[in-house]
Structure formats: structure tokens, C-alpha cells
N, C-alpha and C positions, 0 to 999 in steps of 0.2 A: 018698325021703320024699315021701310024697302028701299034699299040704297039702290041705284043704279049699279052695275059695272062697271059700264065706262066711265063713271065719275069716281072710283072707288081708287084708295089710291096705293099703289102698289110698292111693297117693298121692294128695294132693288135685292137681284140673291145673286149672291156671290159667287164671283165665277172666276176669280185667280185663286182656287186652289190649287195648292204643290200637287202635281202628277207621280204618280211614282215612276211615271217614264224617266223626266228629270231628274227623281232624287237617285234612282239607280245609274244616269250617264254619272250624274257629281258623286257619287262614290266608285264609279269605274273610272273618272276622273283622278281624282285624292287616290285611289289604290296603286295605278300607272304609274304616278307621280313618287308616289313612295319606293317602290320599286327600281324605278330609273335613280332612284338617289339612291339606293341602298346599292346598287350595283355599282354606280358611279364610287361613291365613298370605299367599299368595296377594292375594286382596283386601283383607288388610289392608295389605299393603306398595304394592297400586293404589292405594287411601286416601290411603296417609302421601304418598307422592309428587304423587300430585295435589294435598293441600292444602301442597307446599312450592310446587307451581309456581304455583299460585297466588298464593302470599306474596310469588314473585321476582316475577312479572310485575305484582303491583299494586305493590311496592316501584321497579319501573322504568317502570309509568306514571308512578307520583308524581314522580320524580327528572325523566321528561322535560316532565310538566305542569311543574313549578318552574324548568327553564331555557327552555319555551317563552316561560313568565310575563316571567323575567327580558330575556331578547331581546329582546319585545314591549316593556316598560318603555324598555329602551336604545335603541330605535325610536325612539320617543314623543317620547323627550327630544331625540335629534339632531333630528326633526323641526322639535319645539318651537323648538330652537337655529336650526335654518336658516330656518323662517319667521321669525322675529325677524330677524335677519341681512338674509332680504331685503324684509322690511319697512324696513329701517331705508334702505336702498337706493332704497327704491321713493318714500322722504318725500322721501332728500334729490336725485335726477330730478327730481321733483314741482317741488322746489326752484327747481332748477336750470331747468327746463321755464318755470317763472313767471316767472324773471331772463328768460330770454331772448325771450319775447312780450314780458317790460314792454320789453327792449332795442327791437325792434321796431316800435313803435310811435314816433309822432312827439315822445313825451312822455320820449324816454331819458333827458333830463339829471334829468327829476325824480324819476323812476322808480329809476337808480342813486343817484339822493341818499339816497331814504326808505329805498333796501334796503343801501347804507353807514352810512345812522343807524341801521337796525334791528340790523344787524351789532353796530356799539359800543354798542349797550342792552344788547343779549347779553352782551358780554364784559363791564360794567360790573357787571351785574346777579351773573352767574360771581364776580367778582373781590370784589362785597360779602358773595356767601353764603360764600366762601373767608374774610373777616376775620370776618363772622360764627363762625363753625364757630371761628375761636381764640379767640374772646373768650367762648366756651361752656367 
């Protein structure tokens, strides 16, 4: 049997196959895309870290500004203490420096008299602001 041709009937053939033109744009597509996110996420997690190290290292200046302060203060004070201390050293030399030129001189007996009376004015003096202070 001689069929015709033109009567014959023809499969249609397929003509939407995948190009590899296309498959290669949508994988240089998806590659880009990955990329710009990888870089994006990237510098954002550079960001987030830089502003923690930030946050510790101003958090540990402050902590070592506040125990320099506090040292500095504890200085201060022992200083404070010691020069009191040797002032109080240096009045009663001084003292003691003056008993012993008055000694020295030809004038001891009168010299030791006024600085024994000066003595029991002291203690006298002590001993009324001591009955004072009870009678308060």
C-alpha cells in the first residue's frame, strides 16, 4: 500500500528542547546569585563582630579606667596618712630640737622650768576638756 505524502500524517517533533545556551545563563544566574549572597552575609557578620569588639574593648577600658581611678584614690589616701604621720614627727623634733638649745644655753634651769610648766598646762588643760566632755 502506497500511501501518499501528503496525506501521511505527520508527527509533530519536538522543538522546546532545553538549549544549553539557557541552561548555562540559569547556572551563571544561581552562581551570581550565590556569590552576592555569600559576600553580602559576609560583611554583614565583618559588621556584627566588629561592633562586639568594640563593645568588649570599650567595656574593658571602662573597668581598667575605674580600677586605675580607684588605685590612684588608695595612693592619695596612704600618702595623705604618711604625710600626716611625718608631720606630726617632724612638730614633735622640732620639739624636742627647742628643749635641747634651751638645755644649752646658760639659762637651763629656767628654760626646763617654763617647758615643765608648759607640760602641766597641757595635761591640766586635757584633763578639764576630758571633765568637760562628761558634764556635756
Amino acid at each position: 500500500m502506497n500511501v501518499p505524502t501528503d496525506t501521511m500524517i505527520r508527527k509533530p517533533r519536538r522543538t522546546s528542547k532545553p538549549s544549553v545556551v539557557s541552561f548555562l545563563m540559569l547556572w551563571a544566574v544561581l552562581v551570581g546569585a550565590g556569590m552576592a549572597g555569600s559576600v553580602w552575609y559576609a560583611g554583614k557578620l565583618k559588621h556584627q563582630i566588629a561592633q562586639d569588639v568594640e563593645r568588649q574593648t570599650a567595656a574593658q577600658i571602662e573597668a581598667l579606667k575605674s580600677d586605675y581611678i580607684k588605685r590612684i584614690q588608695e595612693l592619695k589616701t596612704g600618702y595623705t596618712e604618711e604625710m600626716g604621720k611625718l608631720e606630726s614627727k617632724i612638730d614633735s623634733l622640732n620639739e624636742l630640737l627647742t628643749f635641747t638649745q634651751d638645755n644649752a644655753n646658760s639659762k637651763t634651769d629656767n628654760s626646763n622650768k617654763l617647758y615643765t610648766q608648759i607640760s602641766e598646762l597641757k595635761k591640766q588643760l586635757d584633763q578639764l576638756k576630758k571633765e568637760l566632755d562628761v558634764l556635756k
